[in-house]
C-alpha positions in Angstrom: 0.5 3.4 -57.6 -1.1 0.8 -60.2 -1.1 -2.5 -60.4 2.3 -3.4 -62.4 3.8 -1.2 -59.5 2.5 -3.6 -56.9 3.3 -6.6 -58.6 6.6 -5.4 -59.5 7.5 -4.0 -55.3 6.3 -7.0 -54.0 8.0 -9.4 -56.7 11.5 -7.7 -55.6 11.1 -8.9 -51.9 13.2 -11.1 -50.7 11.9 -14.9 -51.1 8.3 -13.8 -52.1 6.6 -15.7 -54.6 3.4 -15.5 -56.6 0.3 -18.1 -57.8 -3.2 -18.0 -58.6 -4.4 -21.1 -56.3 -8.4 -19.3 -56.4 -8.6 -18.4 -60.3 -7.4 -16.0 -63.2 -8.4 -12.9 -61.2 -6.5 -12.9 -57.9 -2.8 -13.2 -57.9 -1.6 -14.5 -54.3 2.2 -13.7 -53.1 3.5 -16.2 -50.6 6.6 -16.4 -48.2 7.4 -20.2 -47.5 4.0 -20.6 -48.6 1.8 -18.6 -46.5 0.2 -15.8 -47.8 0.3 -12.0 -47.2 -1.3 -10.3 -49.7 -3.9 -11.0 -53.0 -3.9 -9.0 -55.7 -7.2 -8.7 -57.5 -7.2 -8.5 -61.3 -10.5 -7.3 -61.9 -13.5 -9.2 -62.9 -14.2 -12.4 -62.6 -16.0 -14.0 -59.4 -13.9 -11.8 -56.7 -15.8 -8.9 -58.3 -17.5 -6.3 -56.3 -19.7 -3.5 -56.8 -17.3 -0.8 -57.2 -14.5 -2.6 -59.0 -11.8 -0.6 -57.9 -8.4 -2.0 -57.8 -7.5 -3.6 -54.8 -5.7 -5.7 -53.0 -6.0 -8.1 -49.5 -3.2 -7.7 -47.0 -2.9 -9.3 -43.8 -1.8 -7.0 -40.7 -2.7 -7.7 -37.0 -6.2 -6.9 -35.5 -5.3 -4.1 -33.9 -3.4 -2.5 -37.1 -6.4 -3.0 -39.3 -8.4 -1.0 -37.2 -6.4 1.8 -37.3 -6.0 1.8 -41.4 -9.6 1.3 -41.3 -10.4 4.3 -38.8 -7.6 6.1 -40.5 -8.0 5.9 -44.2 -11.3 5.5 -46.4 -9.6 3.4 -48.6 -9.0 0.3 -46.4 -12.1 -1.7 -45.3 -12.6 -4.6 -43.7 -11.4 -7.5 -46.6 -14.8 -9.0 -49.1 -13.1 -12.7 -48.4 -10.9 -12.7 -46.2 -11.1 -13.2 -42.5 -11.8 -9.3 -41.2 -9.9 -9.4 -38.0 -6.7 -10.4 -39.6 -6.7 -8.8 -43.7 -8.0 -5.4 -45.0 -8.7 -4.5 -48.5 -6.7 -1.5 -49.3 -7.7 0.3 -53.2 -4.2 1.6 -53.7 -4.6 3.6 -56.0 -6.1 5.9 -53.6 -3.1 6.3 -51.7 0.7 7.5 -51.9 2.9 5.0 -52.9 5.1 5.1 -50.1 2.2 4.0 -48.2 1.4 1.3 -50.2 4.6 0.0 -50.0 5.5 0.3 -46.7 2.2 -1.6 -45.8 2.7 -4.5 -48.3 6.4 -5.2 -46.2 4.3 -4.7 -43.0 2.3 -7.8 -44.2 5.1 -9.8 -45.1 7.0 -8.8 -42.0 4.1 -10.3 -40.0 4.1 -13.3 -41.8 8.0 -13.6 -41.9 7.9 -13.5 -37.6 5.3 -16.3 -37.6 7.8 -18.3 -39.5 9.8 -20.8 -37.5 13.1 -19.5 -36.0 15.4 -21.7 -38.6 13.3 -20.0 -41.6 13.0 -17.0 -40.5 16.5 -16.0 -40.6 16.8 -16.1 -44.2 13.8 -13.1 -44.0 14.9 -10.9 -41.8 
């Protein structure tokens, strides 16, 4: 999967919407304005050693140990809060995967949503 993939899947999810609130090289995608996942662009100051693609997803505590423990390519997210987002370089994994992890995320963040919001989500 590369990155006009991912932009493209989560794009077509219901209600999603995209910004760059931190700078030209992430991408955020929101649900009623919280955020489940942050595409990184490359370069720029979210840049790490390796500069792999990758993106932040937020999953529950407990699910991000088990990526983590499960697959080498999710770790523990560079600036995000670990216990709650994992980076995940996608292009080191099937895309079903991908996908089904991204709707995971928002999933989570949809059921945080109040009850009256929600609906339109799920």
């Amino acid at each position: 999967m590369d990155i006009e993939q991912v932009r493209e899947y989560t794009l077509s999810i219901n209600g999603v919407t995209e910004d760059q609130p931190f700078g030209d090289d992430i991408i955020t995608y929101r649900i009623e304005g919280k955020i489940f996942l942050c595409l990184w662009l490359g370069g720029g100051k979210h840049d790490m050693k390796d500069g792999q693609p990758r993106f932040a997803l937020k999953l529950t505590p407990e699910r991000n140990e088990e990526l983590r423990e499960q697959y080498s390519a999710v770790t523990p997210a560079w600036h995000w809060n670990k216990k709650h987002w994992s980076d995940v370089y996608y292009e080191q994994l099937e895309e079903i995967i991908v996908t089904a992890w991204i709707k995971e995320s928002y999933d989570l963040v949809v059921s945080k949503l109040p009850k009256t919001v929600r609906c339109k989500y799920q």
